[in-house]
C-alpha positions as CSV (number, residue, x, y, z in Angstrom):
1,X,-27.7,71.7,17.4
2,X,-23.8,71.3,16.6
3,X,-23.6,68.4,18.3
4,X,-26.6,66.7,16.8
5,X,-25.4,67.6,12.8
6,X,-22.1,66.0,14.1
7,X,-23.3,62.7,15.3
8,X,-25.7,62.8,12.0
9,X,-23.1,63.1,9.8
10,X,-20.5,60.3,12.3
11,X,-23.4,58.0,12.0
12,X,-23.7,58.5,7.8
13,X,-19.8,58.2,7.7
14,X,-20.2,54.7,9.9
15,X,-23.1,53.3,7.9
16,X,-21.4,54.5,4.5
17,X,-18.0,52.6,5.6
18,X,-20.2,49.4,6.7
19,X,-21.6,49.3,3.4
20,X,-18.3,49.1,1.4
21,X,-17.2,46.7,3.7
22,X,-20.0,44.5,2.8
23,X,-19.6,45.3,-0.6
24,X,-16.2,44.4,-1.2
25,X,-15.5,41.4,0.7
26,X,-12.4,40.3,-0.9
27,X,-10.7,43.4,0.6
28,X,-12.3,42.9,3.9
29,X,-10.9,39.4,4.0
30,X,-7.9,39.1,6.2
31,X,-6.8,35.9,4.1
32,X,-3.1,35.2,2.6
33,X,-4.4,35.6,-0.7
34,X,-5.8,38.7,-0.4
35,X,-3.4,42.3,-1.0
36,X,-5.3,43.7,2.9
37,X,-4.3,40.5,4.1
38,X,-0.9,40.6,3.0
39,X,-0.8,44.3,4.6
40,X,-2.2,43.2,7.6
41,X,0.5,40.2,7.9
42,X,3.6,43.0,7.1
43,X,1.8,45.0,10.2
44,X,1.7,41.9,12.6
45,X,5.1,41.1,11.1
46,X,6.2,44.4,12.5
47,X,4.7,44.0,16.0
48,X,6.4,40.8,16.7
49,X,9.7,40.6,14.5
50,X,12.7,42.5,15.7
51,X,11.1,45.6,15.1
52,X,8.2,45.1,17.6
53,X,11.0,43.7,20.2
54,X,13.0,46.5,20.2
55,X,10.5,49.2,20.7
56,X,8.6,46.7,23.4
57,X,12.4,46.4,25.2
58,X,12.8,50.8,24.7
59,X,9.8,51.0,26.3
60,X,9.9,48.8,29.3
61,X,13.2,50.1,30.1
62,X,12.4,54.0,29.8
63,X,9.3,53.2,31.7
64,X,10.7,51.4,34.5
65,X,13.0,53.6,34.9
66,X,11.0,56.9,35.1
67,X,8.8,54.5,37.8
68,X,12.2,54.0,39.7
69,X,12.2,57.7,40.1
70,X,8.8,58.6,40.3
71,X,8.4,60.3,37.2
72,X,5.6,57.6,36.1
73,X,3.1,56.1,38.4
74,X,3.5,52.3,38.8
75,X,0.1,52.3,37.4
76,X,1.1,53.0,33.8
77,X,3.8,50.9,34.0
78,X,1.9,48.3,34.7
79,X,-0.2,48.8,32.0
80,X,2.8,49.1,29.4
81,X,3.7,45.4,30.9
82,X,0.3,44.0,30.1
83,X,0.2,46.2,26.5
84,X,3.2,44.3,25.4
85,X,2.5,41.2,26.5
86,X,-1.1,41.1,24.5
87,X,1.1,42.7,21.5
88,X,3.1,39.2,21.9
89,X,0.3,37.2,22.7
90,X,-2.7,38.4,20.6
91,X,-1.7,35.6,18.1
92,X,-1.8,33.1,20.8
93,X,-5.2,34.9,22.4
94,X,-6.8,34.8,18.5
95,X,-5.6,30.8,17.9
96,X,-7.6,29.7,21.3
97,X,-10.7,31.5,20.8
98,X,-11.0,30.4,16.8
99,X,-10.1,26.7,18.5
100,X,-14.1,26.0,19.5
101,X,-15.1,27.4,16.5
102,X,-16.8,24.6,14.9
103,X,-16.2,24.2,11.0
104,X,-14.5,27.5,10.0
105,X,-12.3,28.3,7.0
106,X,-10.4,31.0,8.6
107,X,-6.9,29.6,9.1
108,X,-5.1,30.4,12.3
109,X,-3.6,34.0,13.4
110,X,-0.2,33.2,13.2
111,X,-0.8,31.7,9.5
112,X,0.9,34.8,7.9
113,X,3.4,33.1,5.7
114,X,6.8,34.3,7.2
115,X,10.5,35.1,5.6
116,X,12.7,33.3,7.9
């Protein structure tokens, strides 16, 4: 009976959130001239600016090297290798995809308006 109240009140908490989405879409909107989208530009400014680079370059090194002694499976680091590299290229990945999109207004990932 637990688990059904708890899905019941999961699903109210997703609907509720969907509807205040919908009702605010200047929020939702990941534009330039919107304060979320300036947020959400910061936050992709993080992941690929200097910040992003040296916690990507930590973390390959400390993984590699606990794979060089067998502390890590060569599985995970694997998987660290490919989580980095669609950090770096999720602008790249977002740009081809919204290419065949025929008459759209959203401008391109990487259209975040940059500092240097």
């Amino acid at each position: 009976m637990n688990t059904q109240l708890s899905a019941t009140w999961q699903a109210c908490l997703l609907v509720m959130l969907t509807v205040l989405v919908a009702m605010v879409p200047d929020l939702a909107a990941a534009g330039n001239d919107t304060p979320m989208g300036n947020v959400l530009c910061t936050v992709k400014d993080w992941f690929t600016g200097n910040t992003g680079k040296g916690l990507a370059t930590i973390a390959i090194t400390v993984i590699g090297i606990g794979a060089l002694l067998g502390k890590v499976s060569w599985g995970m680091a694997i998987i660290v290798g490919i989580g980095v590299a669609i950090v770096f290229g999720a602008a790249g990945i977002v740009d081809a995809m919204n290419a065949g999109a025929a008459g759209t207004s959203v401008g391109a990932a990487s259209g975040c308006t940059t500092n240097a």
